[in-house]
N, C-alpha and C positions, 0 to 999 in steps of 0.2 A: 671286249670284256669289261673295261671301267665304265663303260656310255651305259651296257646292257646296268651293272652292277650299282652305278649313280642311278637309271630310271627306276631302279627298285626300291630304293631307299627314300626317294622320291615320293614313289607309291605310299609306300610306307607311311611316309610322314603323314602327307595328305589325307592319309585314311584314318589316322591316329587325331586329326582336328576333325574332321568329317562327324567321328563318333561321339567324342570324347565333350567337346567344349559345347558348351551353351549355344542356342541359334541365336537369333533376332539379337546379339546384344547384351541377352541377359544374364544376370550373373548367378553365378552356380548355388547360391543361397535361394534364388528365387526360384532352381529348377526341384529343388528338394520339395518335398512335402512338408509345410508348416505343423512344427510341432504342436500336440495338442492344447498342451499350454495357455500357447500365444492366441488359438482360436477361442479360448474361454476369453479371452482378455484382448480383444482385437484393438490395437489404440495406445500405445505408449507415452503419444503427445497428445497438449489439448491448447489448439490455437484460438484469443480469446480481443476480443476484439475492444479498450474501457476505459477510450477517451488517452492523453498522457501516457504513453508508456513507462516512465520513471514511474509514475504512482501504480501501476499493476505489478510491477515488478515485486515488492519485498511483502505483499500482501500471503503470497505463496511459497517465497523462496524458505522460510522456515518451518515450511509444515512439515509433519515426517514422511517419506516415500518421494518426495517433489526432487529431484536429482541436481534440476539446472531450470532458470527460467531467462530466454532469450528475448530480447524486445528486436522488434522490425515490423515488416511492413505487410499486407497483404491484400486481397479484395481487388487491386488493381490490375491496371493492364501493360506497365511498361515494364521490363526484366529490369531487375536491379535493380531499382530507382534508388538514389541519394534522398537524404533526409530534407535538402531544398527541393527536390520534385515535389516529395510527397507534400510539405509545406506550402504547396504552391496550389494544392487542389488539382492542379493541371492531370493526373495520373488514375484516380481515382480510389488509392490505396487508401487506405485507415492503420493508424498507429495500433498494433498487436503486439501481445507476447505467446512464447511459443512453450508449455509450459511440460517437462518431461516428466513424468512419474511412474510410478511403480502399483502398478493394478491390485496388488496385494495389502500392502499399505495405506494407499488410501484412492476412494473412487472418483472417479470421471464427474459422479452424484455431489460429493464433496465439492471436489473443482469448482463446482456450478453454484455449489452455496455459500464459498467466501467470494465469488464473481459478482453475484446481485448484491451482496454487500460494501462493494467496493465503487459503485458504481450508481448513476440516477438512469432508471430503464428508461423512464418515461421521457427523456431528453431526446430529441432524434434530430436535431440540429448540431450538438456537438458534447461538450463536457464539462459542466461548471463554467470558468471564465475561457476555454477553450473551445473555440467554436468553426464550424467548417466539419463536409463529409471525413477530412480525415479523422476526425476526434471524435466518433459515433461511433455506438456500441454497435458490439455482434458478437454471436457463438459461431464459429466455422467445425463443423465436425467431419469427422473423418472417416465416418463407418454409419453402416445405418444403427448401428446399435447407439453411439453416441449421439445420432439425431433422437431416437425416440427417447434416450436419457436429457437431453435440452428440453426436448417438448414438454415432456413428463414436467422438469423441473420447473419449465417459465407457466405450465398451468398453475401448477403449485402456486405459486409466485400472484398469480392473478384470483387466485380463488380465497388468499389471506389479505386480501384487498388494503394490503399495508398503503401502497400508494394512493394517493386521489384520481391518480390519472392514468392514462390508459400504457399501457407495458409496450414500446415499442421496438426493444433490441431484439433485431431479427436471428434468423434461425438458416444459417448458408452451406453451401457442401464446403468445404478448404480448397482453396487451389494454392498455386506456391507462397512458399512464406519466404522472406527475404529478411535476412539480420541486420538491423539497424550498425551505423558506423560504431567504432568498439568504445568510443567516449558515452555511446549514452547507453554501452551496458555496465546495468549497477549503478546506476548512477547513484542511487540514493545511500550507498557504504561510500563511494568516490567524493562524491562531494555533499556532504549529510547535510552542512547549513546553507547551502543553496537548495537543497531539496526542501528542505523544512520552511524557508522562508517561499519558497513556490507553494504551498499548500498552502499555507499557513495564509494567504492572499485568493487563493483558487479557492476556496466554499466547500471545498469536499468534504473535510475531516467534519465541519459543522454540520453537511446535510449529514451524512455517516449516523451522527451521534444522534439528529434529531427525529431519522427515520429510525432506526435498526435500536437507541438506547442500550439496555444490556442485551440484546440480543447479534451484537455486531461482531463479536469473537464465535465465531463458528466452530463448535466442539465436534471434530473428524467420529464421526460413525464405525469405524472398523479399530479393532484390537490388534494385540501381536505385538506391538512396537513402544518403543521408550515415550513415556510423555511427558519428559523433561526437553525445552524448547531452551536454546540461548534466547539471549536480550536482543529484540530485531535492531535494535540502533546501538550504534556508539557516541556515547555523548564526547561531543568537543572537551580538549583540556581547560581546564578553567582553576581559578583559585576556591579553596575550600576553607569548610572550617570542621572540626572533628568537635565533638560532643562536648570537651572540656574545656572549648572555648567559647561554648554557648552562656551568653548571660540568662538568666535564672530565668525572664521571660522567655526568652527563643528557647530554652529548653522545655518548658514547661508547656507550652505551646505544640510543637512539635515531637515533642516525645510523651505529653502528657494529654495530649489533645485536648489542651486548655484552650479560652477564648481569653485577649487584650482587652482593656476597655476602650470602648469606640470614643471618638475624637480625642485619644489621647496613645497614639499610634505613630511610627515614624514616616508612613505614607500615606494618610487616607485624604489628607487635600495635598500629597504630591501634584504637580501640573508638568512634570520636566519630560523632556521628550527621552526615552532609552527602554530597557528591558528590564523584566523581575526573572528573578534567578533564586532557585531554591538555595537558602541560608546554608544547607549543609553538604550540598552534594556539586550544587551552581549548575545544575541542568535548566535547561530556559524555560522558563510556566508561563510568562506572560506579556504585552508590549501593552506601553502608554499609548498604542492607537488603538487600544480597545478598552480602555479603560474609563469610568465615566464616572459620575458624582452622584451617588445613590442616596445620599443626604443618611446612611448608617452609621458613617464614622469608622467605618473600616473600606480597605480600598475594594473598589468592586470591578470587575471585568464582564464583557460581554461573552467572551470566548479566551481558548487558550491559545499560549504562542505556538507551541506546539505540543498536539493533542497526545501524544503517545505517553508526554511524558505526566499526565495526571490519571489520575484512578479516581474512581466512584463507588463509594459503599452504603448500602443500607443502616442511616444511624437510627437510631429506636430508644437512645439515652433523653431523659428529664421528661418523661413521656410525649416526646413528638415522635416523627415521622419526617426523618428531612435527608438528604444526600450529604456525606460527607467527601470531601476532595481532598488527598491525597498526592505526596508526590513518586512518581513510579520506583525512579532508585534507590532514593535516601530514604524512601516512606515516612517522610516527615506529613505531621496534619498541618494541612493548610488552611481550611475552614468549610463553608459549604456552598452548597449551588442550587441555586432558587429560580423559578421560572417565571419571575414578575421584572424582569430584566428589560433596555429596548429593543429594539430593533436595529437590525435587523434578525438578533437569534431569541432573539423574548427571555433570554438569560441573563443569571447576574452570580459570578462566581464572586462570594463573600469572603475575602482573606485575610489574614492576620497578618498584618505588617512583619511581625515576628519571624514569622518565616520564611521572608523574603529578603533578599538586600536587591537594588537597584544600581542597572548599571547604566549612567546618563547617554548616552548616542556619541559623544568626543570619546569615550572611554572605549568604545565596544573593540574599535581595532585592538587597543593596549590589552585590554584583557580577554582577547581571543576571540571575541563575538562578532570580527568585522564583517562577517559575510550578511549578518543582519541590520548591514546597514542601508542596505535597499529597502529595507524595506519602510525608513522614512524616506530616502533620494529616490522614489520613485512612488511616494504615498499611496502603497498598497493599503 
């Protein structure tokens, strides 16, 4: 009676997996029918293939809908590779990020128009000072529908014949993406002024500016949602000064978008090696290796130290036409920006001593800037 009464319940069970659970493996989400939902919007990730993965990362992480953006690996053929595989060429992955969003929010179409922005198509050898298969663009998509939105998009792209030269970030189906080691996600909130001084050497932010101009901040096409953005960086702690300790020039300057008389400035034949740092706020504008003798009398730069943190506005005062430059946080006026500059960016960002203080290169540790000290001990 217990042998007959155990092969029943036996039965039993075996009948109860037989019917019940998933075959092949699969899991019982996948045996379900996909809600309708999700088949208007097939595609939740958009794996993006642009050169560094520190610099794709913060491009997207504060757009609205964008949930998480993961850096790793993909395109290749070893499982798992470490970040010296891929470094090594030997695998044939490329540095990606893997970027999750919200279809409602904002689109795939989006995605693809702050990606060409971020990015030189026409490079097919690597990425700025980054070079080798890992460091080359690509769209990996996931669905035929985000393939004909890539195509759609990179025609686009070719038919505004912004570039000189031919578009060659290709267009691939996804296969596995692999997350890069967890130091180099985020890197650019983790470690801001190594990020900044890696850019700020790499040519990106320069070509950025000199292809795309004001067209580089890509305004998201769909409605519905808050378009109040935080501040993508945090500026390092640094010493400041508040408005009431501004002498009558640095204020008048800076708050009054006055101009100093030129050669009678406290930096325009500075020669000392270190950093300019905005007078009110000390967020970093600029380095003495790109600063050069424009014979104005005021100090003049090729480029910025780090680009994020200057603005650009149309001035139309004393009847010209000329760019005024700005600083992001403080919004102090800094002076303007003129395209008779040398080379290598044919620019010459024209400033007011006034609203700068400088900080010599022995000082940067002491006053918090050490991380930009590489970038004379290694003369980027």
């Amino acid at each position: 009676m217990n042998k007959l009464y155990l092969a029943f319940l036996l039965f039993i069970f075996y009948f109860i997996l037989a019917t019940f659970l998933p075959r092949n493996g699969n899991s019982a989400s996948e045996q379900s029918p996909a809600p309708t939902k999700v088949a208007e919007n097939p595609g939740k990730t958009a794996i993006l293939a642009g050169g560094c993965f520190w610099c794709m990362e913060h491009p997207f992480e504060d757009q609205p809908g964008i949930s998480k953006v993961i850096s790793g690996y993909t395109g290749g053929k070893k499982e798992n590779p470490t970040y010296k595989d891929v470094a090594s060429g030997s695998t044939e992955h490329v540095e990606a990020v893997e970027i999750h969003y919200d279809p409602e929010k904002i689109s795939y179409n989006d995605i693809l128009e702050i990606f060409w922005r971020n990015i030189d198509p026409t490079d097919a050898k690597g990425q700025f000072v980054d070079r080798g298969k890992q460091y080359t663009t690509g769209i990996f998509y996931k669905n035929e529908q985000q393939k004909k939105v890539a195509e759609q998009s990179k025609k686009k792209l070719e038919d505004e014949k912004r570039f000189s030269k031919k578009i060659v970030t290709k267009i691939k189906p996804a296969g596995p993406f692999y997350p890069a080691e967890e130091y180099h996600q985020d890197f650019f909130k983790k470690n801001y002024i190594r990020y900044r001084v890696y850019r700020a050497g790499s040519g990106r932010d320069e070509f950025i500016n000199r292809i795309w101009g004001e067209d580089k901040e890509y305004k998201i096409s769909k409605s519905g949602f808050s378009g109040n953005k935080s501040t993508r960086f945090t500026l390092i702690g640094n010493k400041t000064k508040s408005l009431d300790q501004l002498t009558k020039m640095q204020y008048n300057v800076t708050q009054k978008n006055g101009t100093e008389p030129p050669f009678r400035n406290e930096y325009w034949d500075n020669k000392r090696a270190g950093i300019y740092v905005d007078i009110i706020s000390g967020e970093p504008l600029f380095s003495s290796k790109d600063k050069f003798k424009s014979g104005t009398g005021w100090p003049s730069f090729t480029r910025p130290l780090v680009q994020e943190n200057i603005i650009q506005k149309r001035d139309s005062t004393f009847g010209m036409e000329r760019i005024e430059v700005r600083s992001n946080t403080a919004d102090s006026h800094l002076g303007h920006l003129f395209k008779d500059g040398p080379k290598p960016t044919g620019l010459r960002y024209c400033i007011n001593s006034a609203a700068l203080r400088f900080i010599p290169v022995e000082k940067l540790k002491e006053e918090g800037y050490e991380d930009f000290l590489s970038l004379f001990n290694n003369g980027i």
